[in-house]
LONU-934856 format. One record per atom (N, C-alpha, C): x, y, z. Coordinates in steps of 0.2 Angstrom, whole numbers, padded with zeros to 4 digits, always signed. Each point is the difference from the previous one (the first is absolute). Layout:
# residues N
XYZ ...
//
This chain:
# residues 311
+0037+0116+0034 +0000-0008+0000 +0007-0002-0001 +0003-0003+0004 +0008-0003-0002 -0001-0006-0004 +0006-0001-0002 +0004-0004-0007 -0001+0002-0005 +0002-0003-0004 +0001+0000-0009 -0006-0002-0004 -0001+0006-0005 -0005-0002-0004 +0003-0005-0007 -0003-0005+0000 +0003-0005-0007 +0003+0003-0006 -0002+0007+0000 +0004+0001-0006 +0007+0003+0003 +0000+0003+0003 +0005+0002+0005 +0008-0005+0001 -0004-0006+0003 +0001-0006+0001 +0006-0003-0004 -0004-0003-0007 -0001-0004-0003 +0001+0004-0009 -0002+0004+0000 -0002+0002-0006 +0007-0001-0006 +0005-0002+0003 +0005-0002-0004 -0002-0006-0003 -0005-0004+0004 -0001-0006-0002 -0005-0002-0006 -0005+0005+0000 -0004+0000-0004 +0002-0002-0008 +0003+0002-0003 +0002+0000-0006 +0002-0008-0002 +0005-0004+0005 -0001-0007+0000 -0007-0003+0000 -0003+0003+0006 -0005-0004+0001 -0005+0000-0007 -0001+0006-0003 -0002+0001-0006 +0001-0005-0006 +0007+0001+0000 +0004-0006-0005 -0001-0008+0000 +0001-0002+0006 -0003-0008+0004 -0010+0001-0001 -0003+0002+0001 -0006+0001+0000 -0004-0003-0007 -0004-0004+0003 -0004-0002-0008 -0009-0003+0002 -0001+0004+0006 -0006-0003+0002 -0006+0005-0006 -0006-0004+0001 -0006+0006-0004 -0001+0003+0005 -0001+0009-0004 -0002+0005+0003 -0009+0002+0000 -0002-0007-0004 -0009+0000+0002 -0002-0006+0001 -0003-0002+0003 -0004-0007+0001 -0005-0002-0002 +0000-0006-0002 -0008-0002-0001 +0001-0008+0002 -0004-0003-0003 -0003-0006+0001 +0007-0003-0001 +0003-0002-0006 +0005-0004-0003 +0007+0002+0005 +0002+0004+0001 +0005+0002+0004 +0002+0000+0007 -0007-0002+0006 +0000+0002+0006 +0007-0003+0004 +0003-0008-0003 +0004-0004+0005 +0006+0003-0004 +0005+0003+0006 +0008+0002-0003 +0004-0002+0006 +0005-0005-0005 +0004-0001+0003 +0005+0004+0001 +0004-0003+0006 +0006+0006+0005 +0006+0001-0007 +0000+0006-0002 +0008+0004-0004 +0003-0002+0007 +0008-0005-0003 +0006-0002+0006 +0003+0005-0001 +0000+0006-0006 +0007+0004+0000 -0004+0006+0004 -0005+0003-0001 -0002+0004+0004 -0001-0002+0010 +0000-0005-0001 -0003-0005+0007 +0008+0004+0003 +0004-0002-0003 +0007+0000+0003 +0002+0008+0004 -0002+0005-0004 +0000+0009+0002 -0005-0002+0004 -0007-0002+0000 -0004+0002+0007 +0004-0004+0007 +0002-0006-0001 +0002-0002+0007 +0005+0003+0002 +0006+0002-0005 +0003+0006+0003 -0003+0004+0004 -0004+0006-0004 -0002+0004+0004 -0005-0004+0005 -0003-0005+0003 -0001-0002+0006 +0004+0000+0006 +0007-0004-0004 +0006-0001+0005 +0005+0008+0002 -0002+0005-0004 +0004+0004+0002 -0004+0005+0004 -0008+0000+0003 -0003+0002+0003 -0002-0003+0006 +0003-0006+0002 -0003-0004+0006 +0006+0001+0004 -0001+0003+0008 +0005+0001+0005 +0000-0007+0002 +0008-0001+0001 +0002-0007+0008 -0006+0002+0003 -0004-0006+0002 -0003-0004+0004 -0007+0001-0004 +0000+0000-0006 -0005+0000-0004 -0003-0009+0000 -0002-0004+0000 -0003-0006-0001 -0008-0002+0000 +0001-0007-0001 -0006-0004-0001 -0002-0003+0009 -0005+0000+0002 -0003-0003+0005 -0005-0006-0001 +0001-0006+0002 -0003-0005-0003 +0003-0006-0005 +0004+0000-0001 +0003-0005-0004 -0001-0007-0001 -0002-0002+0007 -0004-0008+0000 -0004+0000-0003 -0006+0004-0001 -0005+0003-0003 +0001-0002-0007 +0003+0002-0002 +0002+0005-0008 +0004-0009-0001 +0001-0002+0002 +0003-0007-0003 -0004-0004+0002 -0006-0001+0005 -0003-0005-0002 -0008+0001-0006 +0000+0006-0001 -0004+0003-0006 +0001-0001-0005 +0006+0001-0001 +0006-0004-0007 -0002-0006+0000 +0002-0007+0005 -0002-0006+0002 -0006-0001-0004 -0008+0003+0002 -0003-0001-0001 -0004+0000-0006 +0004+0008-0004 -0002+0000-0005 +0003-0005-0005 +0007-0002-0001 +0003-0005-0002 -0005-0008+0000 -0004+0000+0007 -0003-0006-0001 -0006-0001-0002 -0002+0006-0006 -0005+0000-0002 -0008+0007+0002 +0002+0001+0008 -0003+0006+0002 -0002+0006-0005 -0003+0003-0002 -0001+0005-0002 +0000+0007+0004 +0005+0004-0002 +0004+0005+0006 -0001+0007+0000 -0005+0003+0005 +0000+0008-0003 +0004+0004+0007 +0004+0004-0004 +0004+0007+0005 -0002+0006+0004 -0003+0002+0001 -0003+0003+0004 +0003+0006+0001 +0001+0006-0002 +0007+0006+0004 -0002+0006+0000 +0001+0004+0007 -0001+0007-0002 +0001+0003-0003 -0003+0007-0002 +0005+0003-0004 -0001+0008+0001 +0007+0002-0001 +0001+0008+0002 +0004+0003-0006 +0003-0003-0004 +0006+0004-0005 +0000-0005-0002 +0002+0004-0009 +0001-0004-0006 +0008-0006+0001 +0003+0003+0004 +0005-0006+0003 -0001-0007+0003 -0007+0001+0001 -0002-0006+0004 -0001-0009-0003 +0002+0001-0007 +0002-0008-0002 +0004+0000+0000 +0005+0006-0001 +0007-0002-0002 +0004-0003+0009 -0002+0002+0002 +0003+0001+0007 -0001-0007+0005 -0008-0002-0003 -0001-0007+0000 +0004-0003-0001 +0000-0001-0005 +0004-0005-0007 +0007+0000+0004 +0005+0005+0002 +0005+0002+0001 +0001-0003+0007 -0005+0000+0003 +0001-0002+0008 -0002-0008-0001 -0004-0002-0004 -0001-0007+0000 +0007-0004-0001 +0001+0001-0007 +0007-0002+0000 +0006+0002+0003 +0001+0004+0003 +0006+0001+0006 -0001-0006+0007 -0007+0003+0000 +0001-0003+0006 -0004-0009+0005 -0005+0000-0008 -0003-0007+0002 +0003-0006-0004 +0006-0001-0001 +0003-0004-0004 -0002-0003-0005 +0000-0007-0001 -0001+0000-0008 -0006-0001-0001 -0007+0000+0004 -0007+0000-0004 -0002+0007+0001 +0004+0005+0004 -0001+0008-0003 +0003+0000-0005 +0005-0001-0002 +0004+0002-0009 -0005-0002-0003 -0003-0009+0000 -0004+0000-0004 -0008+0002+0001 -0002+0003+0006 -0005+0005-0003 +0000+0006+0002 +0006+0005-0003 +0000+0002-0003 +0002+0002-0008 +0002-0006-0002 +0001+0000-0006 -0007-0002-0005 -0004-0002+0005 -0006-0005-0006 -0004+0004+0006 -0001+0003+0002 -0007+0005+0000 -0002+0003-0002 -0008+0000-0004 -0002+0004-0004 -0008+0006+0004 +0004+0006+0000 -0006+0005+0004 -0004+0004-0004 -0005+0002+0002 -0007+0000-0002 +0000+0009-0001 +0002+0003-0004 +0001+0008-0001 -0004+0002-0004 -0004+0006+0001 -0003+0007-0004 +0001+0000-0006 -0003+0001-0005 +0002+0005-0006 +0003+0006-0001 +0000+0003+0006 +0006+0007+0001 +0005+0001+0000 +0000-0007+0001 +0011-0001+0001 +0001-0001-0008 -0006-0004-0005 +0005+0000-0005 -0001+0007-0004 -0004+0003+0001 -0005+0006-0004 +0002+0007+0001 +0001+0001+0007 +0002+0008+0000 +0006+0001-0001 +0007-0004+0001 +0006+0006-0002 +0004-0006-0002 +0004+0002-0005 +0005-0004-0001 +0003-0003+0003 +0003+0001+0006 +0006+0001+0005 -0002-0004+0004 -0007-0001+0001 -0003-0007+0006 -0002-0002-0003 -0001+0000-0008 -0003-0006-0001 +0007-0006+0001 +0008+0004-0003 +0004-0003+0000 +0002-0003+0007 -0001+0003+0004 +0003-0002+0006 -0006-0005+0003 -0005+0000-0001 -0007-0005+0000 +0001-0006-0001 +0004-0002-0007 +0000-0005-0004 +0007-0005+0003 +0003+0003+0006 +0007-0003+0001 -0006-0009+0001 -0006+0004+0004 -0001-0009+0003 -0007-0002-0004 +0000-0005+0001 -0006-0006-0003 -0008+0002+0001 -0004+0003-0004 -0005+0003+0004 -0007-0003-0006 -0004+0000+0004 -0008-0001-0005 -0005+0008+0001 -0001+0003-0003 -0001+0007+0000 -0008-0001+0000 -0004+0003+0003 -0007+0004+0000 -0004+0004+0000 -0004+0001-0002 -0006+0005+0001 -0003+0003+0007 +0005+0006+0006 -0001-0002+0006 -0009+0001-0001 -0003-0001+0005 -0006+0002+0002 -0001+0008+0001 +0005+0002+0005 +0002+0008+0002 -0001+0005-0007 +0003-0003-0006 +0002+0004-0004 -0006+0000-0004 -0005-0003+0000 -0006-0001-0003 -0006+0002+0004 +0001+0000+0007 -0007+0004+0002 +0002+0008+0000 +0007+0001-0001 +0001+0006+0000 -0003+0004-0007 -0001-0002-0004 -0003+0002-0006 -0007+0004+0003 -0004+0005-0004 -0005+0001+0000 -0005+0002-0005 +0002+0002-0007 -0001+0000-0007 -0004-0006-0002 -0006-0001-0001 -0004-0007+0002 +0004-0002-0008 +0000+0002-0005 +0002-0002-0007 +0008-0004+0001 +0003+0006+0002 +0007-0003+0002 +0001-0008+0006 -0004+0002+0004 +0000-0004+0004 -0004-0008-0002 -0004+0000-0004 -0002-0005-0004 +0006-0003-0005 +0003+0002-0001 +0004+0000-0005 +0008-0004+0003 +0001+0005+0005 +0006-0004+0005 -0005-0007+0001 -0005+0001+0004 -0002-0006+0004 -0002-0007-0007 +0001+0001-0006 +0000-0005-0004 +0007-0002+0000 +0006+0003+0000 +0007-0001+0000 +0002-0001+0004 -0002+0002+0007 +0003-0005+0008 -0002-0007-0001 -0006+0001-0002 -0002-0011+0000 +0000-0003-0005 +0004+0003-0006 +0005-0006-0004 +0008+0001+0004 +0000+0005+0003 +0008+0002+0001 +0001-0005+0007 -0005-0002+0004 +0000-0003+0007 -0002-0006-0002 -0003-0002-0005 -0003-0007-0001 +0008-0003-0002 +0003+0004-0003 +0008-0004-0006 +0005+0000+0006 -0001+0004+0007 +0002+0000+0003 +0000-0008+0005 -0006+0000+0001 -0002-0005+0005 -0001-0006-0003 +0003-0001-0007 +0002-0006-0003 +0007-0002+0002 +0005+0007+0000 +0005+0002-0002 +0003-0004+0007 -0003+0001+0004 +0001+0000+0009 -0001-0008+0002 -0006-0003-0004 -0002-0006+0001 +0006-0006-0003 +0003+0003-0005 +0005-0004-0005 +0006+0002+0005 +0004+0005+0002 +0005-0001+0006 -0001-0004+0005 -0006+0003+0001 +0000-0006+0008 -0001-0008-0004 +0000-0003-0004 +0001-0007+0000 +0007+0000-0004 +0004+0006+0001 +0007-0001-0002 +0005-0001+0008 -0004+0000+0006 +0004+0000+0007 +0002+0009+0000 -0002+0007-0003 +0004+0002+0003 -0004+0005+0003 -0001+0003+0005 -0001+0003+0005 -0003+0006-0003 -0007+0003+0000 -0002+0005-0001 +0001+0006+0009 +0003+0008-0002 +0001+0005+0004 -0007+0006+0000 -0001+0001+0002 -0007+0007+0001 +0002+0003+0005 -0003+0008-0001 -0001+0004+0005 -0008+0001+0001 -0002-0004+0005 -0006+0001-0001 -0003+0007+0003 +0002+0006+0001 -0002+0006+0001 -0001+0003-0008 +0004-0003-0005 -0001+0002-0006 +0004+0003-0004 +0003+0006+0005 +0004+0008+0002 +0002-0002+0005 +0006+0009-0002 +0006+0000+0007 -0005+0003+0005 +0001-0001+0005 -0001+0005+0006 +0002+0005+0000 -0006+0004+0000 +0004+0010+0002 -0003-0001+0006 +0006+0007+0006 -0003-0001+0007 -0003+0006-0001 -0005-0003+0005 -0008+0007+0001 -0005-0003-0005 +0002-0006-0004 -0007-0003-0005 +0000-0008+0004 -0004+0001+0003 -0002-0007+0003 -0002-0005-0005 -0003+0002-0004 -0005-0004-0004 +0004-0003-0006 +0007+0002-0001 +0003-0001-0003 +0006-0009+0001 -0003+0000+0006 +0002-0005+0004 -0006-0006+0001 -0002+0003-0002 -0008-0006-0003 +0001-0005-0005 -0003-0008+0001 +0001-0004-0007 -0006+0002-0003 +0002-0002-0004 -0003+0000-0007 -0005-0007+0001 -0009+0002-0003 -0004-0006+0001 +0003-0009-0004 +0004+0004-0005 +0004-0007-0005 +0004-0006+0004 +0000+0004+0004 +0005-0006+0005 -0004-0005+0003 -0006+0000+0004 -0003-0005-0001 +0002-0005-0005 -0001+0002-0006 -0002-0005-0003 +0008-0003-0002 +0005+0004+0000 +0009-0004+0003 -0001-0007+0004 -0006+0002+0004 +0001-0005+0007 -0004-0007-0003 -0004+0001-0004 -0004-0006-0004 +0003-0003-0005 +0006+0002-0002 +0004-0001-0006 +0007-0003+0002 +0001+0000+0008 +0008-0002+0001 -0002-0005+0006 +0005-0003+0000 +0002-0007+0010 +0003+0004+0004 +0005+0003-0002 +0001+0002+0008 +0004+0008-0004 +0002+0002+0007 +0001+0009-0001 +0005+0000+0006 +0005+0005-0005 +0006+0003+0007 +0002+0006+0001 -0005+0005+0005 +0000+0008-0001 +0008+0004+0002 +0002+0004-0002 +0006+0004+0000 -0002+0007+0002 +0002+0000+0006 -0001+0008+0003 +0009+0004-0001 -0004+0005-0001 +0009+0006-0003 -0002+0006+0007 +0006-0002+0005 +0004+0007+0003 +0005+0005-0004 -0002+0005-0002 +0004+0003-0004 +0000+0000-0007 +0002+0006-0003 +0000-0001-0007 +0004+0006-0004 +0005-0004-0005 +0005+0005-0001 -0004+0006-0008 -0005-0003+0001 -0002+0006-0005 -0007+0003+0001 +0000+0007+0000 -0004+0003+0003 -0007+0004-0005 -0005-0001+0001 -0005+0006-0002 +0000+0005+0000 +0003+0005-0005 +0000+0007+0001 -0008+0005+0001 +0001+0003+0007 -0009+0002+0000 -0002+0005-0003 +0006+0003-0001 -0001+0006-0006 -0001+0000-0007 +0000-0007-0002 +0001-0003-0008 -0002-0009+0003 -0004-0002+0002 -0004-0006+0000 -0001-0006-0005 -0002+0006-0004 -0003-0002-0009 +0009-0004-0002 +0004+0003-0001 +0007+0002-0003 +0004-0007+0003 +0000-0004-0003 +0004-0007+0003 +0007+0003+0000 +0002+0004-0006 +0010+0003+0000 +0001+0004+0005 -0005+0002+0003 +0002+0003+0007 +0000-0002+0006 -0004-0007+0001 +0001-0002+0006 +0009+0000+0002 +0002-0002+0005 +0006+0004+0003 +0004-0006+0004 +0006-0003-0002 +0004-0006+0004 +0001+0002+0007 -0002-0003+0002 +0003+0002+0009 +0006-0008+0002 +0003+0000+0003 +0006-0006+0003 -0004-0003+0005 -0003-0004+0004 -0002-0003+0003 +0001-0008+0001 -0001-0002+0007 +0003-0007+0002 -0011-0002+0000 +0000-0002-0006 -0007-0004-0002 +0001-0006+0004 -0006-0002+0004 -0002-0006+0002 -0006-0003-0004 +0002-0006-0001 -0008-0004-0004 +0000-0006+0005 -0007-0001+0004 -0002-0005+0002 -0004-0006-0004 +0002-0006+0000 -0002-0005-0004 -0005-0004+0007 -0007+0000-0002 -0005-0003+0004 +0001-0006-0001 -0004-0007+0005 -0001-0005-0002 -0004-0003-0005 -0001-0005-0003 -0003-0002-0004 -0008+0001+0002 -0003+0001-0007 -0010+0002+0005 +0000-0006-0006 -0005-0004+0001 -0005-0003-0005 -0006+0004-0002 -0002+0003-0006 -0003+0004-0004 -0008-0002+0003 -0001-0004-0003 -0006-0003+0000 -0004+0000+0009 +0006-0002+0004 -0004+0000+0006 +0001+0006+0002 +0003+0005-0002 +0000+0006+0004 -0006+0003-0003 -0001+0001-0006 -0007+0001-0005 -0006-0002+0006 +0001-0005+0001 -0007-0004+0003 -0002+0002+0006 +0007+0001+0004 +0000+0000+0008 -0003+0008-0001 +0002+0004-0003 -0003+0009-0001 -0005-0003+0000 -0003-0002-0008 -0009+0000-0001 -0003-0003+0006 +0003-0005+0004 -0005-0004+0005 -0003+0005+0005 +0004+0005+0001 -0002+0006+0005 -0005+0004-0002 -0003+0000-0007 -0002+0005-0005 -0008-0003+0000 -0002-0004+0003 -0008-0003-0003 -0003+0003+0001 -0001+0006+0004 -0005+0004-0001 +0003+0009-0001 +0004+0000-0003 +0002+0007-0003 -0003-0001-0007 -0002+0007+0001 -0003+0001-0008 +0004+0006-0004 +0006+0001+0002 +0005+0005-0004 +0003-0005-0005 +0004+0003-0004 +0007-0003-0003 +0005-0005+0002 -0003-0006+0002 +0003-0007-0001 +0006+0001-0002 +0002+0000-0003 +0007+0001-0005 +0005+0005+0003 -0003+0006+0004 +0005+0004+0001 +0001+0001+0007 -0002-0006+0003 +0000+0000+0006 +0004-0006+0000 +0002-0005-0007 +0005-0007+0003 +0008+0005-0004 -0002+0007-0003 +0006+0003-0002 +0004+0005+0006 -0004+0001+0001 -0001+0004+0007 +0006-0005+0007 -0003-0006-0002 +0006-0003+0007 +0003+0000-0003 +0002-0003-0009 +0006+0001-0001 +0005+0005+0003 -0002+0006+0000 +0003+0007-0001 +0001+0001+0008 -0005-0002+0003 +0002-0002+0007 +0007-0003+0005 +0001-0006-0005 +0004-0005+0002 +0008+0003-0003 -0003+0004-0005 +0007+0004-0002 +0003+0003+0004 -0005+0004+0003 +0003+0006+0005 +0004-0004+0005 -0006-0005+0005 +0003-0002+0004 +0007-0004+0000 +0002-0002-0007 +0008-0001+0000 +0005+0005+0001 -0004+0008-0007 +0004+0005+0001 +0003+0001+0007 -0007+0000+0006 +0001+0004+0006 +0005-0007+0003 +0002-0003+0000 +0004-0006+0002 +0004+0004-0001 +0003+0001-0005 +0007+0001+0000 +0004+0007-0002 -0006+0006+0003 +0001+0006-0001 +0008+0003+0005 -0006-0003+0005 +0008+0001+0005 +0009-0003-0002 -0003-0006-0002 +0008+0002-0003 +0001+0002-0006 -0004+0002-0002 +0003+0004-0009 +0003+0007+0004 -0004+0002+0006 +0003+0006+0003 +0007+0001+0004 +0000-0005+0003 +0006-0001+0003 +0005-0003-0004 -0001-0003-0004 +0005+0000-0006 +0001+0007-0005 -0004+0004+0000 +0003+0004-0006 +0003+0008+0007 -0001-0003+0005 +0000+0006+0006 +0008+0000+0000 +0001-0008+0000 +0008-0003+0003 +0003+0002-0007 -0002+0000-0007 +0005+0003-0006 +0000+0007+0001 -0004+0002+0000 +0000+0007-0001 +0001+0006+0003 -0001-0002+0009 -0002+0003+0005 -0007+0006+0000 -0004-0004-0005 -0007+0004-0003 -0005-0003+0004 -0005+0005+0000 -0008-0006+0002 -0001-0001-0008 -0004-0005+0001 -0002-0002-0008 -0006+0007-0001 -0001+0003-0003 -0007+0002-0005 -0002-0002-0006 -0001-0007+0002 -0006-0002-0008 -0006-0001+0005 -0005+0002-0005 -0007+0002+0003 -0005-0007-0004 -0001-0006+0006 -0001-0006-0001 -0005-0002+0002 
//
């Protein structure tokens, strides 16, 4: 597999990041909403900006400013974004302000995204690099049906629903601050040859009943990679350079895209709910594949390479 593995990389950097770092290393209920560390925030945007090749941008911008608009006028605002690599906020965040003027600066600066308890719990080094941005932390669903120890498993399952309850207060208190909640509703990165991995999560539904409108973000490329040899191992995923494209969709109104799914649905007797996540996930793609072709032809004209990311 080509590129640099983070430590490889970066591993100079560690020791600052250590030193700046002050997030909790366990979760519970009192702790879930963490605000963005500026001094750590500053080293991750670096390493965004020193991994995205010429002709790296955003797609959409009219998009992405009148969602700003909207949120600003009260709208209650969810982001929507694929996700492949642990670089995928920062690159956001990075691409929004470079490129969508001043209501990217500003949401990027006030976005608060919806992250795991992994990022703060398993390794130092992510949880510090985690903490650059504003996030409300969770008890995935994934990580709790994975249990199989019915004691243990009872046990988590009492600690995910204080730990998501204080969340989903935590989430309800931003949004009547105006500022813009981000999700990857797959839940997880993409690994290729794991389809299922690329699935939403049933929770998103219930996103769609709790927000006004939504503005999905599809990512061509990605400068940080899953290593398939060490999966598990976040410090070994691996930097690749890449000219990243994000497409910014048009504005959806939540409530009637909920509705227009279910209308279709009156006499299905499966899983309501994973059938209006399901277009979500749909309608992702369909951006992705908009603007495949040119993430290709852009990173073909830097590099004189075919792209291989596996999307």
């Amino acid at each position: 597999m080509r590129g640099t593995s983070i430590v490889e990389k970066y591993g100079y950097m560690f020791k600052d990041l250590q030193k700046l770092g002050h997030a909790a290393d366990v979760i519970d209920s009192t702790n879930i909403y963490q605000e963005s560390n500026s001094e750590t925030r500053k080293l991750i945007d670096n390493m965004a900006g020193e991994n995205l090749l010429p002709g790296a941008h955003l797609e959409g911008v009219e998009n992405i400013k009148e969602f700003y608009r909207q949120v600003k006028e009260g709208k209650r605002g969810l982001i929507l974004c694929e996700h492949y690599g642990n670089m995928d906020l920062p690159v956001i965040c990075y691409l929004l302000a470079r490129d969508a003027g001043e209501e990217g600066k500003a949401i990027a600066k006030e976005v608060v995204a919806i992250a795991g308890m992994k990022l703060n719990e398993e390794n130092p080094i992510v949880r510090c690099w985690t903490e650059a941005f504003t996030r409300i932390v969770i008890y995935p669903s994934r990580s709790l049906a994975a249990i199989t120890d019915p004691e243990e498993k009872a046990a988590e399952d009492e600690k995910s629903r204080k730990i998501n309850f204080a969340a989903m207060r935590a989430m309800d208190s931003v949004k009547k601050q105006g500022r813009p909640i981000l999700v990857f509703p797959a839940g997880t990165r993409y690994r290729p040859g794991k389809p299922e991995t690329k699935q939403g999560v049933r929770e998103m539904d219930s996103y769609l009943r709790l927000f006004d409108i939504m503005i999905l973000i599809s990512e061509n490329g990605n400068v940080l990679r899953i290593n398939p040899e060490s999966p598990n191992d976040m410090l070994s995923d691996r930097f690749v350079e890449d000219t990243v494209i994000l497409g910014a969709g048009p504005i959806i109104e939540c409530k009637k895209f909920r509705n227009d799914v279910l209308a279709t649905l009156d006499d299905y007797e499966g899983d309501k709910k994973m059938v209006v996540v399901g277009k979500v996930m749909e309608e992702l793609q369909k951006l992705h594949d908009k603007y495949k072709p040119m993430y290709e032809e852009t990173f073909k004209a830097q590099t004189g390479l075919d792209a291989d990311v596996e999307q």
